[in-house]
MDTraj code that builds the backbone (N, CA, C; nanometers):
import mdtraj as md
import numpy as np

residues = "UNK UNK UNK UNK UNK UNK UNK UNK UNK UNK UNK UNK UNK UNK UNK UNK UNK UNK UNK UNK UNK UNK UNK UNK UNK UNK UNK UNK UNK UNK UNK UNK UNK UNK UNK UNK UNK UNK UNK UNK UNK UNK UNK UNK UNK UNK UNK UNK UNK UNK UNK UNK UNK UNK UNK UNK UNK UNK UNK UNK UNK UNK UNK UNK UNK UNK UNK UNK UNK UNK UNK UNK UNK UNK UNK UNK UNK UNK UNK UNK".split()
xyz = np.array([
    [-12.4277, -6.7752, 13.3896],
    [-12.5329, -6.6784, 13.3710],
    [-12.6671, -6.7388, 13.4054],
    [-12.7579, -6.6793, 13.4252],
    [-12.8783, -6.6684, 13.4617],
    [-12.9537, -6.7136, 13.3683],
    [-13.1116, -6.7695, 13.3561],
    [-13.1807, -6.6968, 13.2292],
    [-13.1705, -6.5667, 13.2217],
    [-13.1916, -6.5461, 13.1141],
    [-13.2998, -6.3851, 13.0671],
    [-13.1463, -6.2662, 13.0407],
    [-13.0077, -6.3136, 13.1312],
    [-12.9239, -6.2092, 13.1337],
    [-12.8795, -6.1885, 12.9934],
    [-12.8021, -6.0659, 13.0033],
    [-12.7445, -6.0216, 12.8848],
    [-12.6388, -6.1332, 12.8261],
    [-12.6555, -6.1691, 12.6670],
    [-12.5729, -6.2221, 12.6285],
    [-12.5915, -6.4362, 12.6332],
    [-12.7149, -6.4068, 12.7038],
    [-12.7831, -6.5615, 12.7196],
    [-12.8670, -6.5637, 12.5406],
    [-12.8182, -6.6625, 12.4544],
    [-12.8627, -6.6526, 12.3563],
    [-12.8995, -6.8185, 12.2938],
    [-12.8504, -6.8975, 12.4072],
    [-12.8433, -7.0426, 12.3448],
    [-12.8235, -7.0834, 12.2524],
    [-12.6619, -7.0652, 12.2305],
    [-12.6174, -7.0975, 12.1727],
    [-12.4852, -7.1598, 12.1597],
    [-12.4431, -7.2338, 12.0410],
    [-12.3058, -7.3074, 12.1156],
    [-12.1971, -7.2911, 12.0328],
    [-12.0647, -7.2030, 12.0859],
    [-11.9503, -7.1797, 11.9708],
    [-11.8699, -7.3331, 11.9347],
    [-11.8698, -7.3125, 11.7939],
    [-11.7654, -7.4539, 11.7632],
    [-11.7250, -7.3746, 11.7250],
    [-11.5970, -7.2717, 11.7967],
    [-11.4287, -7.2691, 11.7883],
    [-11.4136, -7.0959, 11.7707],
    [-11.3068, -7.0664, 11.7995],
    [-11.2861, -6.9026, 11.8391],
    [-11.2620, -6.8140, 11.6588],
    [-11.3486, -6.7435, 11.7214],
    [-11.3454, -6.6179, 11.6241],
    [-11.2326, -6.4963, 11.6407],
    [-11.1538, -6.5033, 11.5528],
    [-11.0229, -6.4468, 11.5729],
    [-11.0600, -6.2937, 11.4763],
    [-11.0064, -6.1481, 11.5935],
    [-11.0432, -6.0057, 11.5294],
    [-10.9556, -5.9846, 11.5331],
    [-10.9018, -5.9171, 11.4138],
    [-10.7598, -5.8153, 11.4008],
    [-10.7693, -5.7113, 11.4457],
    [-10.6566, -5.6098, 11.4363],
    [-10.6632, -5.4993, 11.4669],
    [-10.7588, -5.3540, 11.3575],
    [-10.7583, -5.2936, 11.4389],
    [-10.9014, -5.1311, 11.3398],
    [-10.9872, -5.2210, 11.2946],
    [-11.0150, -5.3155, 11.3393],
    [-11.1341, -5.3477, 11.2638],
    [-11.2887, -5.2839, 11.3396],
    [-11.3822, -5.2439, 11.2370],
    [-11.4862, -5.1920, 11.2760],
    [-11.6180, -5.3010, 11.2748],
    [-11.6889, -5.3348, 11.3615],
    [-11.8157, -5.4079, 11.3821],
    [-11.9547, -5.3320, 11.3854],
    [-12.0238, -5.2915, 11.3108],
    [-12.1477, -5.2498, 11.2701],
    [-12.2606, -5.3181, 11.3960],
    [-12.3675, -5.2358, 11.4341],
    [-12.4769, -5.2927, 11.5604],
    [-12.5258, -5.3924, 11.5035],
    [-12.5085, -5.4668, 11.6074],
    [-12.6309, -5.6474, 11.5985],
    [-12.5875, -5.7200, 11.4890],
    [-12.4158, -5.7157, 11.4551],
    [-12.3475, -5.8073, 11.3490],
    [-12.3606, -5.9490, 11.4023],
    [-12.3589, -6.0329, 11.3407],
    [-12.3207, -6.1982, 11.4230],
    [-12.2470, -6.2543, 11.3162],
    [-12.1192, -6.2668, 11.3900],
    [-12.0223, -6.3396, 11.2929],
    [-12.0099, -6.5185, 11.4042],
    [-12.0484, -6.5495, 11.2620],
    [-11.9989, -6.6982, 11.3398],
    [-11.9141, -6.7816, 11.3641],
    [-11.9096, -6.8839, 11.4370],
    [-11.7915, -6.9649, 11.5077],
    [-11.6919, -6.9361, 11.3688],
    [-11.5149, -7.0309, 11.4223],
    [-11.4563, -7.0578, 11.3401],
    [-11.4278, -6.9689, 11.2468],
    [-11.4561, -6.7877, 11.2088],
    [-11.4204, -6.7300, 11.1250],
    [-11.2879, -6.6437, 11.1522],
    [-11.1622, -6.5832, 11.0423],
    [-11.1159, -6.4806, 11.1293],
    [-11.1448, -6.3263, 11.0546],
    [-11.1228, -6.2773, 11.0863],
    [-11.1547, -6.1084, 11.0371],
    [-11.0516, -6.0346, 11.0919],
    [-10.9736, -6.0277, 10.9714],
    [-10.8398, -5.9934, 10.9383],
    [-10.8192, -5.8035, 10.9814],
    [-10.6973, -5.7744, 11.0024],
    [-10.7045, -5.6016, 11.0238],
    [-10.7748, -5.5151, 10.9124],
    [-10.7783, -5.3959, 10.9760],
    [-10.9069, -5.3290, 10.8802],
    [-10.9739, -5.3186, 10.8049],
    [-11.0797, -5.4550, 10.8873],
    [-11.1943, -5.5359, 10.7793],
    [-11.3649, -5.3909, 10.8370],
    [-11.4212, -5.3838, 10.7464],
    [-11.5457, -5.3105, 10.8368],
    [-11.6425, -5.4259, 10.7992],
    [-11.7615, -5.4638, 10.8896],
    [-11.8727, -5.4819, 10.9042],
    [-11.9758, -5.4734, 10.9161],
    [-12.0528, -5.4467, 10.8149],
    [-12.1610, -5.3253, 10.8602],
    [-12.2652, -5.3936, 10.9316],
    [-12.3819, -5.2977, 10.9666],
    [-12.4683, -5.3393, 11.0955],
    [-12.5443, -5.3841, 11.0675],
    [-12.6313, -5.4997, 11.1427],
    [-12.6877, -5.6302, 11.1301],
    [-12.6604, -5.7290, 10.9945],
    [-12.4954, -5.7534, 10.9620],
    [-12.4538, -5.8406, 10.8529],
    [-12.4359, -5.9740, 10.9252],
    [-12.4200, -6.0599, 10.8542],
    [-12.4201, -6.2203, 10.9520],
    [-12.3243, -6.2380, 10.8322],
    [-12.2036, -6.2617, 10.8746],
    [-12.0877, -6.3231, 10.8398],
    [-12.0729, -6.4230, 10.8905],
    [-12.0515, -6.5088, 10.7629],
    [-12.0404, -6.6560, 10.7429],
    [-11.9000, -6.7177, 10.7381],
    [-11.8114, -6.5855, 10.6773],
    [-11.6713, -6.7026, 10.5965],
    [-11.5734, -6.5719, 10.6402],
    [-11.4707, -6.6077, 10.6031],
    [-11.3285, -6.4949, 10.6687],
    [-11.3457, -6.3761, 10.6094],
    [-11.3067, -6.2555, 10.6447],
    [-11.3082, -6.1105, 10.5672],
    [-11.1536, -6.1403, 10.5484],
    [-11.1040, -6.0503, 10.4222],
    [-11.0126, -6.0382, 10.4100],
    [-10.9428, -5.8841, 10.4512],
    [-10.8220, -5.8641, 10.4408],
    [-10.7497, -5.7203, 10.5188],
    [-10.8396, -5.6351, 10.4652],
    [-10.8876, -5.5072, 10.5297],
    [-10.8932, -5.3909, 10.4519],
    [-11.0709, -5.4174, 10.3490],
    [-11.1392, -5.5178, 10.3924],
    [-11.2533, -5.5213, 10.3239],
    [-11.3462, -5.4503, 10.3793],
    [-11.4935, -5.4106, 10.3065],
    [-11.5773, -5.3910, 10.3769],
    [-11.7042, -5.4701, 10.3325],
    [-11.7367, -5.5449, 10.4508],
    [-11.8708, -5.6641, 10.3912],
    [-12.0252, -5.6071, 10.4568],
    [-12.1337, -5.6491, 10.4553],
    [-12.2305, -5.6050, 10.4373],
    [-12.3310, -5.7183, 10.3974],
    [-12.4527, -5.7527, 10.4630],
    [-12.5603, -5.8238, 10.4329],
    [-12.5820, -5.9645, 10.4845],
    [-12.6932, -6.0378, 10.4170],
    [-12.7409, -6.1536, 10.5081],
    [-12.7029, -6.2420, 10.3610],
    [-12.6038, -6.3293, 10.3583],
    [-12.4511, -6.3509, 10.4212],
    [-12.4039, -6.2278, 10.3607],
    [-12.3151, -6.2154, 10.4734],
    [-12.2383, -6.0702, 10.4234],
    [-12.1772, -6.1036, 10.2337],
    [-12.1255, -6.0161, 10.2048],
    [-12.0673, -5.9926, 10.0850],
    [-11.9422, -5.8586, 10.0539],
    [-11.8415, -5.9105, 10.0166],
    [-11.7871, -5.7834, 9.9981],
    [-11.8482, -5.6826, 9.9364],
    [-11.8375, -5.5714, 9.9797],
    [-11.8487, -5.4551, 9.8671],
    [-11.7422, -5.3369, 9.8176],
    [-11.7672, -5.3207, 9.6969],
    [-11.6540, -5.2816, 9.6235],
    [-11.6674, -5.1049, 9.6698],
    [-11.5854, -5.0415, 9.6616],
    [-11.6167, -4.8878, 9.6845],
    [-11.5188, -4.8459, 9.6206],
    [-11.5394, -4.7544, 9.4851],
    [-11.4797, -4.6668, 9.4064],
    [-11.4037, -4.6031, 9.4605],
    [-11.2908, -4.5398, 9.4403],
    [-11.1705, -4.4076, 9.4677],
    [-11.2634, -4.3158, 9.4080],
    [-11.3475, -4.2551, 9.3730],
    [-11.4181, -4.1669, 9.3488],
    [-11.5399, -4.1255, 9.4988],
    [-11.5833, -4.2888, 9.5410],
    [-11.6503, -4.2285, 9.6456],
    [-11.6230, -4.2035, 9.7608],
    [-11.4760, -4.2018, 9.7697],
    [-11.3806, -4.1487, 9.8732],
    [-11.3118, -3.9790, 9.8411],
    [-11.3801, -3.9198, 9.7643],
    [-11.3285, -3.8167, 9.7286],
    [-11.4148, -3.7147, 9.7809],
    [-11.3795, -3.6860, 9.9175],
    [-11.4556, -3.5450, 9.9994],
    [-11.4937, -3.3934, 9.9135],
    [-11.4171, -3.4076, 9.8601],
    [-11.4213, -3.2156, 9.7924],
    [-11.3078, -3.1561, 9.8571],
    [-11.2715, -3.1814, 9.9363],
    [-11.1396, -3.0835, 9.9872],
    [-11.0139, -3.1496, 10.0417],
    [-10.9286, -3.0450, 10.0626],
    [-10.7853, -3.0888, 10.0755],
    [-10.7406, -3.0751, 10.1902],
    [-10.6690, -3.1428, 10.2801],
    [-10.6367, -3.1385, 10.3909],
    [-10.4838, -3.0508, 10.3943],
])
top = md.Topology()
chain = top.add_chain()
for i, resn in enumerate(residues, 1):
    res = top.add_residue(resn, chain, resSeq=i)
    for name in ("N", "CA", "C"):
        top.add_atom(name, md.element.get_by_symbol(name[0]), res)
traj = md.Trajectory(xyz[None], top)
């Protein structure tokens, strides 16, 4: 790459970041070297993940953090 091109950030990976499957990545996340992020982990947008997500989590913030979400706030109002 060029200067200035897309994705020129200077910077240097120590070691591959491994994504499972459905997993969702939130805008301008940066997960760093060496982590993996297991199947349907979400990430929300601009979180900087530091350490592994586990299956089925959803993390959030500067270092990310899990967050917990009630069976109540999954409850739409209606029935399919």
């Amino acid at each position: 790459m060029s200067r200035g091109e897309v994705g020129d950030v200077g910077t240097v990976s120590r070691g591959n970041v491994v994504i499972g499957n459905d997993v969702w990545v939130g805008h301008r996340a940066s997960i760093l070297s060496c982590l993996r992020i297991d199947d349907g982990a979400m990430i929300g947008a601009r979180a900087v993940v530091t350490s592994d997500v586990e299956p089925y989590s959803i993390v959030a913030g500067n270092p990310s953090r899990p967050r917990i979400i009630s069976s109540s706030e999954w409850d739409f109002g209606y029935v399919l």
